[in-house]
Biopython code that builds the backbone (N, CA, C, O; Angstrom):
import numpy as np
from Bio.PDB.StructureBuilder import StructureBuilder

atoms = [
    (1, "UNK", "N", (36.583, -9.964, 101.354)),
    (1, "UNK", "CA", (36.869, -9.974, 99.932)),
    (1, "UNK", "C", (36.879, -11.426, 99.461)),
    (1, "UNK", "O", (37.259, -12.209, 100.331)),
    (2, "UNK", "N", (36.703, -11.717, 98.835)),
    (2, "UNK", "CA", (36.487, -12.987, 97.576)),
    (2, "UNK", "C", (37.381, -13.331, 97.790)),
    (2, "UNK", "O", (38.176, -12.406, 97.956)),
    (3, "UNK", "N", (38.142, -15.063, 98.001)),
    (3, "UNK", "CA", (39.135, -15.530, 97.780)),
    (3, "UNK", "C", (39.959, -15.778, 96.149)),
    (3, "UNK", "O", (41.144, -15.800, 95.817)),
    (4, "UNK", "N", (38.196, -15.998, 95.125)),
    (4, "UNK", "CA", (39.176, -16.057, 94.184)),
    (4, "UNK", "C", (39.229, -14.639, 93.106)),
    (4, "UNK", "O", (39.761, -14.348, 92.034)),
    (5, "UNK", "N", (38.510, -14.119, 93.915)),
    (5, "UNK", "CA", (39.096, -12.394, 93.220)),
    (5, "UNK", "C", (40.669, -12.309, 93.501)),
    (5, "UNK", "O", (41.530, -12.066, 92.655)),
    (6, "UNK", "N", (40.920, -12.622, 95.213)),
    (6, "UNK", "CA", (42.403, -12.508, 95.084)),
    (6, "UNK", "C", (43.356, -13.110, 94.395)),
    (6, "UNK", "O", (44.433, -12.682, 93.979)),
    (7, "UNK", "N", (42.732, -14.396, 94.299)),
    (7, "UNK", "CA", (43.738, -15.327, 93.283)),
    (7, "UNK", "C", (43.873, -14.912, 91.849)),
    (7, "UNK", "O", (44.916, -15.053, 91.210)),
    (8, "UNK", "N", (42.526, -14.280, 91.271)),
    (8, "UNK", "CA", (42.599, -13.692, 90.458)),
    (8, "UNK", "C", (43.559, -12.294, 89.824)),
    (8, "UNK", "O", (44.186, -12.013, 88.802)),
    (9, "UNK", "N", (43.267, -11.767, 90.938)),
    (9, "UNK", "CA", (44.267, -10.420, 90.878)),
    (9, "UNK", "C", (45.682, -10.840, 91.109)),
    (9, "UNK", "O", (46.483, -10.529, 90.228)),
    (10, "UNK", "N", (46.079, -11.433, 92.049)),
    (10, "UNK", "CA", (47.315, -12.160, 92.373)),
    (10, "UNK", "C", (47.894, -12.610, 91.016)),
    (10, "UNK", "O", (49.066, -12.369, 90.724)),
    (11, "UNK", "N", (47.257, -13.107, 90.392)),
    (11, "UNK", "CA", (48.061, -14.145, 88.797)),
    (11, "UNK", "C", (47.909, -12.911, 88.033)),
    (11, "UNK", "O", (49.015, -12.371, 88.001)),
    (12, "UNK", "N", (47.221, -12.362, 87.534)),
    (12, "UNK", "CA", (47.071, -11.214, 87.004)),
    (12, "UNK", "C", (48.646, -10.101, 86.861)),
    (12, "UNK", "O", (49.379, -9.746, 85.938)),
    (13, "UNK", "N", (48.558, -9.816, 88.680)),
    (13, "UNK", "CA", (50.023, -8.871, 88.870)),
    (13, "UNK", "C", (51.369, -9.962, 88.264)),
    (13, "UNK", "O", (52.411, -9.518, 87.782)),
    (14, "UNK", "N", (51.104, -11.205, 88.400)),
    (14, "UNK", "CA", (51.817, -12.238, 87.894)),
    (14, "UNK", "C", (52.308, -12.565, 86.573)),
    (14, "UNK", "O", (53.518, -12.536, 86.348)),
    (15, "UNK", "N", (51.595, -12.827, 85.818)),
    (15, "UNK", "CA", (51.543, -12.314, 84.464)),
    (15, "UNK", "C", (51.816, -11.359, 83.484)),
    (15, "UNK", "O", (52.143, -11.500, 82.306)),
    (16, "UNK", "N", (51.572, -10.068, 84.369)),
    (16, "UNK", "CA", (51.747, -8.831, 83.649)),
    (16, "UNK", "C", (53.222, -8.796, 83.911)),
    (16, "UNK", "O", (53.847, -8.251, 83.000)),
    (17, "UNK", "N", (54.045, -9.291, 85.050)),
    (17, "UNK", "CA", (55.237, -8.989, 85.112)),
    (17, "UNK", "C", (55.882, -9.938, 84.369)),
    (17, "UNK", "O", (56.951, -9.638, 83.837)),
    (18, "UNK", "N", (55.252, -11.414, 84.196)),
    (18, "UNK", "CA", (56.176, -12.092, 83.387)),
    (18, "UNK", "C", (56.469, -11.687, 81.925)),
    (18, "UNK", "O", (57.468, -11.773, 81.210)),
    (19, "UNK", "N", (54.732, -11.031, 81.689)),
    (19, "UNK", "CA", (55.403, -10.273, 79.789)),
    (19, "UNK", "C", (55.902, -9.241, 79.878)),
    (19, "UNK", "O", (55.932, -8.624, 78.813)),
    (20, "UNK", "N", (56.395, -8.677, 80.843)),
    (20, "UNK", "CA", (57.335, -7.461, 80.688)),
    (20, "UNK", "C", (58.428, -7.618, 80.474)),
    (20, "UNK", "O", (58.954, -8.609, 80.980)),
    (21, "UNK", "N", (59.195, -6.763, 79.681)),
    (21, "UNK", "CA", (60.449, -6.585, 78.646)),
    (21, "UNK", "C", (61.554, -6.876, 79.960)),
    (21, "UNK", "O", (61.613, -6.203, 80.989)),
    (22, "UNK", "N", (62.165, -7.738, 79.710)),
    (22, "UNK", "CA", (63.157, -7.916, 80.666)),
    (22, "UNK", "C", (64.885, -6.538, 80.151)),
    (22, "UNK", "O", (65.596, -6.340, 79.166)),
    (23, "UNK", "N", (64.772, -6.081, 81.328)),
    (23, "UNK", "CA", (66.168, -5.211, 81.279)),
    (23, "UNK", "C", (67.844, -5.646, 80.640)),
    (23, "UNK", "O", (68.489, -6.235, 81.508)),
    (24, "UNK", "N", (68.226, -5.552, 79.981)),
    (24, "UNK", "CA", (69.513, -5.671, 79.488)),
    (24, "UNK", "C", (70.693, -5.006, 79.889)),
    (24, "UNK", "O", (70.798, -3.821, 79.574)),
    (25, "UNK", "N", (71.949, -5.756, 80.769)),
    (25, "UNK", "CA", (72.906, -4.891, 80.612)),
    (25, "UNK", "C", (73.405, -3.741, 79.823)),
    (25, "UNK", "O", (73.570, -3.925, 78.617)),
    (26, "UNK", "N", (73.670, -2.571, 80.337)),
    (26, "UNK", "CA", (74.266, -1.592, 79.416)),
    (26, "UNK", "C", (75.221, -1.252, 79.350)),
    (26, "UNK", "O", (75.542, -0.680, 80.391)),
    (27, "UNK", "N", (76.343, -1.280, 78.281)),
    (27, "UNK", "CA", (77.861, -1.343, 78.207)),
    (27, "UNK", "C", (77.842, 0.250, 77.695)),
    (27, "UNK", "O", (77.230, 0.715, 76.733)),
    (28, "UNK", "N", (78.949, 1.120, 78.914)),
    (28, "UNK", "CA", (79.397, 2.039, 78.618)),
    (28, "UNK", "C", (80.521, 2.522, 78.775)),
    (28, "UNK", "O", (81.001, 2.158, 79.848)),
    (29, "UNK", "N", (81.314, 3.323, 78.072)),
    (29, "UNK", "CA", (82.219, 4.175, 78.375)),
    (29, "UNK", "C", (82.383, 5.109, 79.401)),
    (29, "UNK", "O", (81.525, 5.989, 79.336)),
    (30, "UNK", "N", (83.233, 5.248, 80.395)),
    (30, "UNK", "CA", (83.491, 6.196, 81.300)),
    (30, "UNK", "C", (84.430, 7.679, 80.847)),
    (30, "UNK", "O", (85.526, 7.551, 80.302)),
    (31, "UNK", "N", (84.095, 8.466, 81.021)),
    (31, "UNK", "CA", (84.842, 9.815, 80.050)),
    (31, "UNK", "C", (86.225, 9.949, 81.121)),
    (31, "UNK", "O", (86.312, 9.861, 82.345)),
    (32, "UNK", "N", (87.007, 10.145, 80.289)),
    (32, "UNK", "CA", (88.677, 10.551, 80.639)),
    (32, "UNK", "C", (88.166, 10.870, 82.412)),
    (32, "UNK", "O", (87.009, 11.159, 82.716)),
    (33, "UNK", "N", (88.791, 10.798, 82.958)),
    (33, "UNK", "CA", (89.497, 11.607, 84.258)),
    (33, "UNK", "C", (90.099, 13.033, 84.161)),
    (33, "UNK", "O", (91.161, 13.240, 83.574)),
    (34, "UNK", "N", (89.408, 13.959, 84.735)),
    (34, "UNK", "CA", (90.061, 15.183, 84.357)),
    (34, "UNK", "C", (90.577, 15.700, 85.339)),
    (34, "UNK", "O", (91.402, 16.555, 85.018)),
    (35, "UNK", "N", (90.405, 15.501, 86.853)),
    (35, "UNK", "CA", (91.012, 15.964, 87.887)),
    (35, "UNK", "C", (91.748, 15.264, 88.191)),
    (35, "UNK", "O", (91.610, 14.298, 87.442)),
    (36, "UNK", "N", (92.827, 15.015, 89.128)),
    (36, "UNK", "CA", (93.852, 14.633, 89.573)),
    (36, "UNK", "C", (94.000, 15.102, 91.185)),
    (36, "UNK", "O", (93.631, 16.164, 91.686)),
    (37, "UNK", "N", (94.666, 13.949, 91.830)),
    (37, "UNK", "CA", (95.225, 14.525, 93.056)),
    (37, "UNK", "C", (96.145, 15.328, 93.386)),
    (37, "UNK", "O", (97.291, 15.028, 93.049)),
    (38, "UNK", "N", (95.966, 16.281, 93.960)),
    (38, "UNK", "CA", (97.276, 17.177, 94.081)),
    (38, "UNK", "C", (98.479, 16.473, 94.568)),
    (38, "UNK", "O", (98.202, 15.633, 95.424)),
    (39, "UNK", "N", (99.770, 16.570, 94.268)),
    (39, "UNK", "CA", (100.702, 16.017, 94.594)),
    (39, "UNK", "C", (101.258, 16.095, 96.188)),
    (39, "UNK", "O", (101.244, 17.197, 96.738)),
    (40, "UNK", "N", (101.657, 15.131, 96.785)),
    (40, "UNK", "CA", (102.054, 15.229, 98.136)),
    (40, "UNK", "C", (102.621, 13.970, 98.693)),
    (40, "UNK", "O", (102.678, 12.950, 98.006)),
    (41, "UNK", "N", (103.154, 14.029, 100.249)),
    (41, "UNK", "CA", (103.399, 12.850, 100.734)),
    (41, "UNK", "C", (101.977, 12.212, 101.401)),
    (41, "UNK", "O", (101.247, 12.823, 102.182)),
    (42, "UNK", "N", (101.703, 10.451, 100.765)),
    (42, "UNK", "CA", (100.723, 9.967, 100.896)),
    (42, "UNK", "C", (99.399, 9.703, 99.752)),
    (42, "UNK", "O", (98.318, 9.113, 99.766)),
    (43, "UNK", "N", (100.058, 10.372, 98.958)),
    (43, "UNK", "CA", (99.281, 11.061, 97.036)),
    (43, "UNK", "C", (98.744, 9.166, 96.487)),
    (43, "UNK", "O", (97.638, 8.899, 96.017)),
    (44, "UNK", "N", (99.842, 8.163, 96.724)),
    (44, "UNK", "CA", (99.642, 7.192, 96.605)),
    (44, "UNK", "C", (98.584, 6.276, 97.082)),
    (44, "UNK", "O", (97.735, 5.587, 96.517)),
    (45, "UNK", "N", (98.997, 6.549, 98.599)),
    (45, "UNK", "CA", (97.555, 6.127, 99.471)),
    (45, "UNK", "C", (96.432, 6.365, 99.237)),
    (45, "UNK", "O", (95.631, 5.437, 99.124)),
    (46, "UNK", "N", (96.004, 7.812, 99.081)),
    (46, "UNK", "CA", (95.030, 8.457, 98.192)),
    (46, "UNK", "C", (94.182, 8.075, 96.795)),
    (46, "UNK", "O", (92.985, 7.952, 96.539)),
    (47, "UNK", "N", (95.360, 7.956, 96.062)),
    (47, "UNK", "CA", (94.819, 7.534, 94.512)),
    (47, "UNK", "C", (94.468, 6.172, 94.456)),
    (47, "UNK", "O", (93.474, 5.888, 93.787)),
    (48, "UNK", "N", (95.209, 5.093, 95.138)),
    (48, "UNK", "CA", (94.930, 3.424, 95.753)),
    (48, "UNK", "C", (93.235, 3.565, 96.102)),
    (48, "UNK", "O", (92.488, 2.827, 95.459)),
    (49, "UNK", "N", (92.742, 4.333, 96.926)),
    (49, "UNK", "CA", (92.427, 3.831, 98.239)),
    (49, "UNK", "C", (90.860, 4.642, 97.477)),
    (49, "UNK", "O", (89.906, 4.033, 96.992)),
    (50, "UNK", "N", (91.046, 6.279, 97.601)),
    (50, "UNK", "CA", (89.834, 7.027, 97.331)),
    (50, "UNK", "C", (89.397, 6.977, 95.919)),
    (50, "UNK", "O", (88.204, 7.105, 95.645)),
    (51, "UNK", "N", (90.319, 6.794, 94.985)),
    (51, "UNK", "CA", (89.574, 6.498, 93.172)),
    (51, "UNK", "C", (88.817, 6.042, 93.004)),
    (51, "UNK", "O", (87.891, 6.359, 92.257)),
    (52, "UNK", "N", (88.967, 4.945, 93.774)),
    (52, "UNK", "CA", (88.092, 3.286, 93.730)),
    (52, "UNK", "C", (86.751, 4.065, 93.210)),
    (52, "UNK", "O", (86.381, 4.284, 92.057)),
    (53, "UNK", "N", (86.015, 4.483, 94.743)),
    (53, "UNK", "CA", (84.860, 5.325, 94.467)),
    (53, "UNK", "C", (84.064, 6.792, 93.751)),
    (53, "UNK", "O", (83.038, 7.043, 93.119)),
    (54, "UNK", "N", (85.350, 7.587, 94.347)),
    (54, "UNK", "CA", (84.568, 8.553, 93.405)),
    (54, "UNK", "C", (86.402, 9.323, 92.911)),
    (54, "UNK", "O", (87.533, 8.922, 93.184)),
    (55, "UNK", "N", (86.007, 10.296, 92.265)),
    (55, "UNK", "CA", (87.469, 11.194, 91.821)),
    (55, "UNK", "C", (87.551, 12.134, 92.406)),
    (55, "UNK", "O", (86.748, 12.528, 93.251)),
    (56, "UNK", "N", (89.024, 12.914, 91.886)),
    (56, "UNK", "CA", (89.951, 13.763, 92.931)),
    (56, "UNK", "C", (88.665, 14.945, 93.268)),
    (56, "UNK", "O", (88.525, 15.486, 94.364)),
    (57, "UNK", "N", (87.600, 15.242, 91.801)),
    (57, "UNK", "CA", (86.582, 16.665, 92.044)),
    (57, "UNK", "C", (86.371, 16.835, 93.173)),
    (57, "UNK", "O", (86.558, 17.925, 93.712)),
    (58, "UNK", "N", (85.718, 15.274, 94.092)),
    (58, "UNK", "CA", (84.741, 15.526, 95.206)),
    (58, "UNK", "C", (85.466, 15.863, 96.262)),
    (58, "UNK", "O", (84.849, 16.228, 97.263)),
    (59, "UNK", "N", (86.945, 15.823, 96.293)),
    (59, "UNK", "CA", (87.688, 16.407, 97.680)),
    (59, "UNK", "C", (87.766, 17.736, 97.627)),
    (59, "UNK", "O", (87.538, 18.422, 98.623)),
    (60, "UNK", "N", (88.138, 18.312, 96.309)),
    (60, "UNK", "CA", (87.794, 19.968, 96.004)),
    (60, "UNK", "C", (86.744, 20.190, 96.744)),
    (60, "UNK", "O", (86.850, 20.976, 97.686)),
    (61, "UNK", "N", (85.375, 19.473, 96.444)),
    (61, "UNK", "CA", (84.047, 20.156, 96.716)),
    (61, "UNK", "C", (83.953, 20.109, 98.817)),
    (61, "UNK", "O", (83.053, 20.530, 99.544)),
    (62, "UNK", "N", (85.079, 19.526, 99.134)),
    (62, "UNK", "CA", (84.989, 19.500, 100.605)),
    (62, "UNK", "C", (85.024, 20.851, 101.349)),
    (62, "UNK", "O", (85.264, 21.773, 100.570)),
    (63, "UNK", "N", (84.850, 21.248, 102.666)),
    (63, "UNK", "CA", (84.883, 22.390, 103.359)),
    (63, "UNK", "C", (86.305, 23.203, 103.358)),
    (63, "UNK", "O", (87.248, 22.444, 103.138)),
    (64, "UNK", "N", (86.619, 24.360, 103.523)),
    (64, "UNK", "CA", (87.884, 24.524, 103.530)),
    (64, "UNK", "C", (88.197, 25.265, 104.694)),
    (64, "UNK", "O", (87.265, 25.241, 105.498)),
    (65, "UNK", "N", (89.283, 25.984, 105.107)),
    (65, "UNK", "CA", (89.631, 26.971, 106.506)),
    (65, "UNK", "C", (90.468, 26.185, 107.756)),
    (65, "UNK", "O", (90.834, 25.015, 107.871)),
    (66, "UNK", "N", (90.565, 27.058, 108.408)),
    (66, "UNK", "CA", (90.880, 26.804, 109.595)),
    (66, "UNK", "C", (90.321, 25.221, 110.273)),
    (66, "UNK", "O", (90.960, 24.195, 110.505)),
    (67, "UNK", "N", (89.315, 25.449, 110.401)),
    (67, "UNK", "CA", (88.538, 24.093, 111.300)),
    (67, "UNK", "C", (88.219, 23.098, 110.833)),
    (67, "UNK", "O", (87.659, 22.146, 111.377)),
    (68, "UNK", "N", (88.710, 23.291, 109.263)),
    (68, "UNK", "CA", (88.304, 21.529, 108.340)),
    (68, "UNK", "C", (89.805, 21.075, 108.304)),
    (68, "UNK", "O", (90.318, 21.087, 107.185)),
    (69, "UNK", "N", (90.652, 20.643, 109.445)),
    (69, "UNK", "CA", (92.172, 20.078, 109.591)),
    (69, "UNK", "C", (92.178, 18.894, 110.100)),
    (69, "UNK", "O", (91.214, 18.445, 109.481)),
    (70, "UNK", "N", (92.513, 18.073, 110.730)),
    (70, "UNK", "CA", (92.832, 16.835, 110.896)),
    (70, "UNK", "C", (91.752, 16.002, 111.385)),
    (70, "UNK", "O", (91.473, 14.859, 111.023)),
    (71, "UNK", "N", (91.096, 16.832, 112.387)),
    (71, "UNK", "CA", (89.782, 15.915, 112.668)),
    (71, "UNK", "C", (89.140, 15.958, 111.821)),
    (71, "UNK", "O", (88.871, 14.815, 111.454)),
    (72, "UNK", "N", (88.446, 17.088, 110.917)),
    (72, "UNK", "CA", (87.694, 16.932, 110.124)),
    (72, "UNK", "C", (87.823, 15.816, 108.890)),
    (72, "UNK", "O", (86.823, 15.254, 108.444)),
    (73, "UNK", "N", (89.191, 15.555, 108.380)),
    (73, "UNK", "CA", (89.537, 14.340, 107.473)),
    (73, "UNK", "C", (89.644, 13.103, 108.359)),
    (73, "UNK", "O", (89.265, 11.989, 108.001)),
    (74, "UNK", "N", (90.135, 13.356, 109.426)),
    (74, "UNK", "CA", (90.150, 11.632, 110.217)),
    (74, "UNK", "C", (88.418, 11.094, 109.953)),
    (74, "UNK", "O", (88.129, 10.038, 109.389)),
    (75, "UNK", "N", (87.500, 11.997, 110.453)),
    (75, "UNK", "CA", (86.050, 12.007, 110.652)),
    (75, "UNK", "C", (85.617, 11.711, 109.181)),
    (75, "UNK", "O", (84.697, 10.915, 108.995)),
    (76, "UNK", "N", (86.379, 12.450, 107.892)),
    (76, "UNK", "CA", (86.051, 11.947, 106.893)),
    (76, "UNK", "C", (86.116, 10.464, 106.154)),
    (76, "UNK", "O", (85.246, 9.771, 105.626)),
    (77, "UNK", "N", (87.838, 10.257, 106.396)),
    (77, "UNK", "CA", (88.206, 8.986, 106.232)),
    (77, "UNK", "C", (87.293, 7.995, 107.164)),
    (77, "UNK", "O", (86.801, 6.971, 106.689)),
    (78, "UNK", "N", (87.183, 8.224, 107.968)),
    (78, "UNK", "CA", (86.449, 7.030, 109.302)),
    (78, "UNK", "C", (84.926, 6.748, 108.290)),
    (78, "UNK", "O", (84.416, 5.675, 107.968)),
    (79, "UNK", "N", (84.652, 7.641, 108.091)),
    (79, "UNK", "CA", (83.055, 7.739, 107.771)),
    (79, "UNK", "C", (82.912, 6.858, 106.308)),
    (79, "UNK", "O", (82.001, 6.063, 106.074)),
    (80, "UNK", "N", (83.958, 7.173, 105.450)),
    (80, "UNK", "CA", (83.722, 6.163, 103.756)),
    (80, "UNK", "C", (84.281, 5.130, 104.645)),
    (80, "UNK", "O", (83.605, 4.188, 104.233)),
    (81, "UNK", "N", (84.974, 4.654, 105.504)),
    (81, "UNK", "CA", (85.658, 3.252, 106.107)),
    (81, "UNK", "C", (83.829, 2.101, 106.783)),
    (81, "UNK", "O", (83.304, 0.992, 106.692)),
    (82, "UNK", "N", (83.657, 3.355, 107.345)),
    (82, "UNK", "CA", (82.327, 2.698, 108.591)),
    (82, "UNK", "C", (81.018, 2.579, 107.887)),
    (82, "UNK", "O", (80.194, 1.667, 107.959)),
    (83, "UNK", "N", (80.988, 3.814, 107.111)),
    (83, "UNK", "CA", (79.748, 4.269, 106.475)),
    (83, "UNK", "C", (79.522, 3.462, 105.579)),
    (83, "UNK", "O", (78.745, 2.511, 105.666)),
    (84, "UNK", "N", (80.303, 3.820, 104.459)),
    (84, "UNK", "CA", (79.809, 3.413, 102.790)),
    (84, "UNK", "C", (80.993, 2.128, 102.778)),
    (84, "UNK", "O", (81.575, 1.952, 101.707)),
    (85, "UNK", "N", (81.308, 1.348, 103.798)),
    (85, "UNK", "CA", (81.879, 0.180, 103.731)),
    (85, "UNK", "C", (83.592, 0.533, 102.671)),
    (85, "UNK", "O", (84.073, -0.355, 101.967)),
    (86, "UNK", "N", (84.046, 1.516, 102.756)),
    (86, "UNK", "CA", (85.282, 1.353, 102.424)),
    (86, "UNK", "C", (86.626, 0.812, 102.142)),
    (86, "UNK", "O", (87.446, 1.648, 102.522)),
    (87, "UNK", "N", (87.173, -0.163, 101.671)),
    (87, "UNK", "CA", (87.949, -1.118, 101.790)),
    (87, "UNK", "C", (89.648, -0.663, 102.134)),
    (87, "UNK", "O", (90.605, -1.231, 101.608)),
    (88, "UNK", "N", (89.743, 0.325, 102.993)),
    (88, "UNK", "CA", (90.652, 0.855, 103.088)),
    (88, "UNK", "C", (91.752, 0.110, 104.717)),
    (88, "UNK", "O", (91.290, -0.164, 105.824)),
    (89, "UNK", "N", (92.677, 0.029, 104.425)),
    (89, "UNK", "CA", (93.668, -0.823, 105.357)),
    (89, "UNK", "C", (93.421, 0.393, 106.397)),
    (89, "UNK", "O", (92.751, 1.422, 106.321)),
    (90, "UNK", "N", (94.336, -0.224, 107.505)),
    (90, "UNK", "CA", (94.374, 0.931, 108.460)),
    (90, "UNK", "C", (95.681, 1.390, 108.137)),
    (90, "UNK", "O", (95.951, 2.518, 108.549)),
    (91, "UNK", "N", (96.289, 0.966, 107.692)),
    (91, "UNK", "CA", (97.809, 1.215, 107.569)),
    (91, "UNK", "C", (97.635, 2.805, 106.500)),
    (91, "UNK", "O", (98.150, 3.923, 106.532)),
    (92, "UNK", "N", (96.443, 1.989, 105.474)),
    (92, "UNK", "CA", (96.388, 3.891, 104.720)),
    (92, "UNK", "C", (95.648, 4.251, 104.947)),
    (92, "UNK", "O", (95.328, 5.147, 104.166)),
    (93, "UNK", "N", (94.639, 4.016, 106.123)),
    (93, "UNK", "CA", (93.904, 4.960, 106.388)),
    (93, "UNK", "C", (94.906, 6.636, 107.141)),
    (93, "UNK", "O", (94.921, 7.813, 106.780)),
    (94, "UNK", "N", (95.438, 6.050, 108.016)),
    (94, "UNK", "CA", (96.788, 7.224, 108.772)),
    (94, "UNK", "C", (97.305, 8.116, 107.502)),
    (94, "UNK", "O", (97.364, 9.345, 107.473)),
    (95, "UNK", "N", (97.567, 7.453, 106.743)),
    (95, "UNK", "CA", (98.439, 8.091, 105.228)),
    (95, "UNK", "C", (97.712, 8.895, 104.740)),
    (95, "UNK", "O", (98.271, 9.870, 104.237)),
    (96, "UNK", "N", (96.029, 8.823, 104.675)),
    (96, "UNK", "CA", (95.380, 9.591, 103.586)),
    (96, "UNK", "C", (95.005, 10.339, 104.213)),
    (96, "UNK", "O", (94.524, 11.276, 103.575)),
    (97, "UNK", "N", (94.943, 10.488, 105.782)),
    (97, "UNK", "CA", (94.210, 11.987, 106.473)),
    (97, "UNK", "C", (95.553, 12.303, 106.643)),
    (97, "UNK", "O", (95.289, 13.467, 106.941)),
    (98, "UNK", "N", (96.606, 12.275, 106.702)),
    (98, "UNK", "CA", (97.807, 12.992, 106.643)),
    (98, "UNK", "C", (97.888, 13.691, 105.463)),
    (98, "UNK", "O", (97.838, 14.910, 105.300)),
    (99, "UNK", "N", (97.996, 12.960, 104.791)),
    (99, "UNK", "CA", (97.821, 13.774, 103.172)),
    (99, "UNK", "C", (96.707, 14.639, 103.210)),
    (99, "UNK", "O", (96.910, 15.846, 103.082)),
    (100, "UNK", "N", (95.605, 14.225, 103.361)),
    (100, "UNK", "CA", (94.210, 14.907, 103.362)),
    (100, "UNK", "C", (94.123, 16.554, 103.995)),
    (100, "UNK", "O", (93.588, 17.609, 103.654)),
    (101, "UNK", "N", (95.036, 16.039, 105.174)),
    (101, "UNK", "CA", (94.737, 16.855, 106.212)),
    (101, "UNK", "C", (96.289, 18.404, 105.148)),
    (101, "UNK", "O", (96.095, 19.605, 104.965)),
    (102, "UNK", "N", (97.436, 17.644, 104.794)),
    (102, "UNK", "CA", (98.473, 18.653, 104.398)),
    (102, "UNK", "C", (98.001, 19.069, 103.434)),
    (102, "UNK", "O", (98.032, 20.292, 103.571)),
    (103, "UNK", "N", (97.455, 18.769, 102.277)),
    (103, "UNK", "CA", (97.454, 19.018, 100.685)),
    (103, "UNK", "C", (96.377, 20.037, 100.997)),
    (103, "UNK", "O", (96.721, 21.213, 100.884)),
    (104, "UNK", "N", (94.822, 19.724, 101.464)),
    (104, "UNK", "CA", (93.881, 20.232, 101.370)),
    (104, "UNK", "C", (92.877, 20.860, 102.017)),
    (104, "UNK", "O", (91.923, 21.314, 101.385)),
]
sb = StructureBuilder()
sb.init_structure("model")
sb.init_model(0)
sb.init_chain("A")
sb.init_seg("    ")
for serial, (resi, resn, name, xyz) in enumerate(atoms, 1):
    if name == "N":
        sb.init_residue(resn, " ", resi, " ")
    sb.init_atom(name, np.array(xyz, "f"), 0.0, 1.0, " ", f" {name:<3s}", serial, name[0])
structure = sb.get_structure()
């Protein structure tokens, strides 16, 4: 291929991006909070720790029964800690699968 075809095309993709509309921050409102944590010992640890990221809905939407009990929340908590970089102490990490594990 042509060297200055590439140079050509090269400034080209160059150009076209420099006249493109540059993106603007967008300032929005977040709508009320409508769920809540169920009340319990550790409710604190919880609302500190899990709000940050998402709200009380997505623990509703978790598994329920018999076999979703303590491991299954330790395994949960561990996973937003390891996984999605969680900023959670260890001190509440213990607190919120306790809670996790009683409330829900």
């Amino acid at each position: 291929m042509d060297k200055r075809f590439l140079a050509a095309s090269a400034f080209a993709v160059l150009a076209a991006g420099a006249a493109a509309p540059r993106a603007e921050p967008v300032a929005y409102k977040a709508p009320e909070e409508t769920a809540a944590f169920r009340p319990g010992p550790g409710v604190e640890a919880a609302e500190a720790n899990c709000a940050t990221c998402h709200s009380a809905d997505y623990i509703e939407t978790q598994p329920k029964g018999a076999k979703f009990g303590h491991d299954f929340w330790q395994a949960e908590v561990t996973k937003m800690i390891k996984v999605y970089g969680a900023p959670i102490a260890e001190s509440d990490a213990g607190k919120i699968v306790d809670y996790l594990t009683a409330t829900y």
